[in-house]
One Martini backbone bead per residue (centre of mass of N, CA, C, O) as a GRO file, in nm:
protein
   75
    1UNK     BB    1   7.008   5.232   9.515
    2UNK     BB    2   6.926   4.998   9.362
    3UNK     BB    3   6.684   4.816   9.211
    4UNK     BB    4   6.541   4.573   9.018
    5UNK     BB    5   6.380   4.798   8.807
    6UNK     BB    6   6.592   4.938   8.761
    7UNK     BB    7   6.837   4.732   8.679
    8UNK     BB    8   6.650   4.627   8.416
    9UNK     BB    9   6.619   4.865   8.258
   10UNK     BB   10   6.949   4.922   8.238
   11UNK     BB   11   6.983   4.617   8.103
   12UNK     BB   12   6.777   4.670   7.842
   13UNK     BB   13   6.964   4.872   7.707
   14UNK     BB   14   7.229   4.735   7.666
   15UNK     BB   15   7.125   4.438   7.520
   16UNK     BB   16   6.978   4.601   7.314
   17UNK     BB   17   7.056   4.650   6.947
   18UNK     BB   18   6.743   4.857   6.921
   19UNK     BB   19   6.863   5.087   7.084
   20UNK     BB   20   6.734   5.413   7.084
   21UNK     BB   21   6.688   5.740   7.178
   22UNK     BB   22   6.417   5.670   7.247
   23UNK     BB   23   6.489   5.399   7.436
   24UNK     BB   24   6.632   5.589   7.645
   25UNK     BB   25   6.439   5.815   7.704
   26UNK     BB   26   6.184   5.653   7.797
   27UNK     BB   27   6.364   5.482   8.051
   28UNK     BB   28   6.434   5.721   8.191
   29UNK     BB   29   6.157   5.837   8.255
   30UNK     BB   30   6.135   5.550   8.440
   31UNK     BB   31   6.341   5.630   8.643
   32UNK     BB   32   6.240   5.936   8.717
   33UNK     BB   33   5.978   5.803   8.840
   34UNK     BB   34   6.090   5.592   9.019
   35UNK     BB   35   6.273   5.824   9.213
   36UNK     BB   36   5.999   5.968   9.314
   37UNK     BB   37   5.844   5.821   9.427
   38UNK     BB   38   6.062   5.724   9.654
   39UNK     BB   39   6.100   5.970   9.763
   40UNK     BB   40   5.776   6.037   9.872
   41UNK     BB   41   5.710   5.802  10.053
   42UNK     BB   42   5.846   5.865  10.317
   43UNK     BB   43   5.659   6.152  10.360
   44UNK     BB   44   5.391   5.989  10.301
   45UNK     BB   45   5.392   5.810  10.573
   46UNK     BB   46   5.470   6.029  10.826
   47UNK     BB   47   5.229   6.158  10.756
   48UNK     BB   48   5.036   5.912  10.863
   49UNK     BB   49   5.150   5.867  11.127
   50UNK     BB   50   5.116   6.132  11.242
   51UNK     BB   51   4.779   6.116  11.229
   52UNK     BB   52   4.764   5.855  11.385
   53UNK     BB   53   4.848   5.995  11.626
   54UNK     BB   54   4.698   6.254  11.695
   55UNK     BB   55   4.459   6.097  11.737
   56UNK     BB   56   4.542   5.921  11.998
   57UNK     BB   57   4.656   6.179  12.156
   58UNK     BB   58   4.613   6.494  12.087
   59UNK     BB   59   4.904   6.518  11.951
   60UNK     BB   60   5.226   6.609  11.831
   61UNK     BB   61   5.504   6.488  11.723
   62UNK     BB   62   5.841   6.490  11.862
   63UNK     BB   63   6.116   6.435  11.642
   64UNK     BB   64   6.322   6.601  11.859
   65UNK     BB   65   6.303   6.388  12.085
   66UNK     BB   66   6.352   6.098  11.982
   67UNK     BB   67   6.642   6.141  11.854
   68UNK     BB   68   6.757   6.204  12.119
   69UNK     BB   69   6.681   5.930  12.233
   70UNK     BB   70   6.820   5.752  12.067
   71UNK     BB   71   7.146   5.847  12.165
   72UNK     BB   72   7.096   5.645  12.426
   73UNK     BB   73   7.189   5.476  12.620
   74UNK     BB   74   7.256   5.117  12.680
   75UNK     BB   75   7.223   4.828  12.847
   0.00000   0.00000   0.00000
């Protein structure tokens, strides 16, 4: 799903009568910068989540026990 940032990339590339194979791929390697960005940010995120649990408790969190817990009935 695109963001703003995306969407507005892509609507500048339609919109703009100047716009040529260069401005085109400038804009792309600008969204598959952002792109990659969005891909890694979520791996880097649980990554210090996990650092900073290990930390409090002195074990490593065991995401295949949580994922288990979750699908458990509600009251």
């Amino acid at each position: 799903m695109f963001d703003q940032v995306e969407h507005a990339l892509l609507e500048e590339l339609l919109i703009d009568p100047a716009a040529d194979v260069t401005w085109f791929r400038a804009n792309f390697e600008r969204l598959l910068a952002i792109n990659d960005q969005r891909t890694r940010l979520p791996e880097s995120l649980l990554t210090l989540a996990g650092r900073a649990h290990v930390r409090d408790r002195g074990e490593p969190f065991d995401w295949r026990r949580c994922g288990a817990n979750a699908g458990g009935s509600r009251p």
